[in-house]
C-alpha positions as CSV (number, residue, x, y, z in Angstrom):
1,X,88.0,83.6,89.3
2,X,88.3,85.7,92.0
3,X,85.7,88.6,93.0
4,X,86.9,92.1,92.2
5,X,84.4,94.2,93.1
6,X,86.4,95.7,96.1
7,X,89.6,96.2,94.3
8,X,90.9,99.2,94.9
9,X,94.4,101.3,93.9
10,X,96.3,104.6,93.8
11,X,96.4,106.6,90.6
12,X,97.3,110.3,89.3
13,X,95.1,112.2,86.6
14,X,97.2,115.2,85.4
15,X,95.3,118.2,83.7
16,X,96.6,121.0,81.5
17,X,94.3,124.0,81.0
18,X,93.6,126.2,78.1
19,X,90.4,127.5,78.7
20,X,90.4,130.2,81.5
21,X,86.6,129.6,82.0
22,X,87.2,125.6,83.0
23,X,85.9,125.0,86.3
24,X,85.7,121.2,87.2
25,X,88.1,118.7,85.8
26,X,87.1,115.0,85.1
27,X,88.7,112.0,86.0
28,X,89.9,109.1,84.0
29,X,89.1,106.7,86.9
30,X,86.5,107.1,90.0
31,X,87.8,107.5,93.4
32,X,87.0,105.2,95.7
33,X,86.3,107.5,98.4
34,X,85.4,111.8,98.1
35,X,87.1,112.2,101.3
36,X,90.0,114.8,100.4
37,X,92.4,113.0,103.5
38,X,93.0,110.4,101.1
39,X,93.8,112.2,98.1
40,X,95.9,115.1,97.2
41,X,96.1,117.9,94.4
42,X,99.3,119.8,93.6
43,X,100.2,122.5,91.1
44,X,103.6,123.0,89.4
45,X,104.3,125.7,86.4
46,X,106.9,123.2,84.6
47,X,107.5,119.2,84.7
48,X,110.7,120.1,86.5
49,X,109.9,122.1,88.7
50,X,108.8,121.4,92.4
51,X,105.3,121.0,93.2
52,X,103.0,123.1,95.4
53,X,99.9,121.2,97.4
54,X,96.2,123.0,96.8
55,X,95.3,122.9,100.3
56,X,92.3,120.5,101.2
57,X,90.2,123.8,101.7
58,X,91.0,124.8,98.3
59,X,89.3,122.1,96.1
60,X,87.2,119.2,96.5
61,X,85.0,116.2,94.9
62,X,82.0,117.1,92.7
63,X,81.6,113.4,92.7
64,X,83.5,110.1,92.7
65,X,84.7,111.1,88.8
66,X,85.0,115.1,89.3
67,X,87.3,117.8,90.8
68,X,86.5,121.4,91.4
69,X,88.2,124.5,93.2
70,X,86.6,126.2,95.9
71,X,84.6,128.1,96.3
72,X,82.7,126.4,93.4
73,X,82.7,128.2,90.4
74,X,86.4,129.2,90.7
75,X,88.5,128.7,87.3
76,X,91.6,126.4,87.3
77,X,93.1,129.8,85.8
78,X,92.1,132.0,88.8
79,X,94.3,132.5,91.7
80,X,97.3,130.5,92.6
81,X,96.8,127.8,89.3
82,X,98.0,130.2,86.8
83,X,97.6,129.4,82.8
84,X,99.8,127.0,81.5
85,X,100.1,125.0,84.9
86,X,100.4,121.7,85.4
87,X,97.6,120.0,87.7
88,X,97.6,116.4,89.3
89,X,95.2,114.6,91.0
90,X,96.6,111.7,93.0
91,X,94.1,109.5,94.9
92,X,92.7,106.2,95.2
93,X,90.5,104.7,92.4
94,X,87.7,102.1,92.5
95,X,87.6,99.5,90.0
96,X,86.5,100.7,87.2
97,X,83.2,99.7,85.6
């Protein structure tokens, strides 16, 4: 049986937010890398609509299984990622353990 530890792929976590005082979203799956390059997080107000990238200076890694918006502290209801929003991560995961 071949060795997985290095098995890597992409993935998407989508979030919906009710709570105006959430501040850090956790992933189903841990990325593989916190370098923000290799990921990206977008925004859209309906499942039809178009999507809108959060610029890379707008969010980052807590850790390998956490996102937050900067500057930290900043609720996913603050600013441009109004209630009701739709949020996706898409990045690439590390095998799970």
């Amino acid at each position: 049986m071949p060795n997985a530890k290095d098995v890597e792929g992409p993935v998407w976590d989508e979030f919906l937010f009710n709570d105006a005082k959430q501040a850090s979203a956790h992933l189903a799956f841990a990325a593989a890398s916190l370098d923000k390059s290799k990921a990206r997080l977008t925004v859209r107000m309906r499942n039809d609509a178009g999507a809108s990238v959060v610029p890379p200076g707008g969010w980052e890694f807590a850790d390998a299984r956490t996102i937050r918006l900067l500057p930290p502290g900043k609720t996913f209801q603050a600013g441009a990622l109004p209630f009701g929003a739709k949020i996706e991560l898409q990045a690439v995961a590390a095998r799970a353990r």
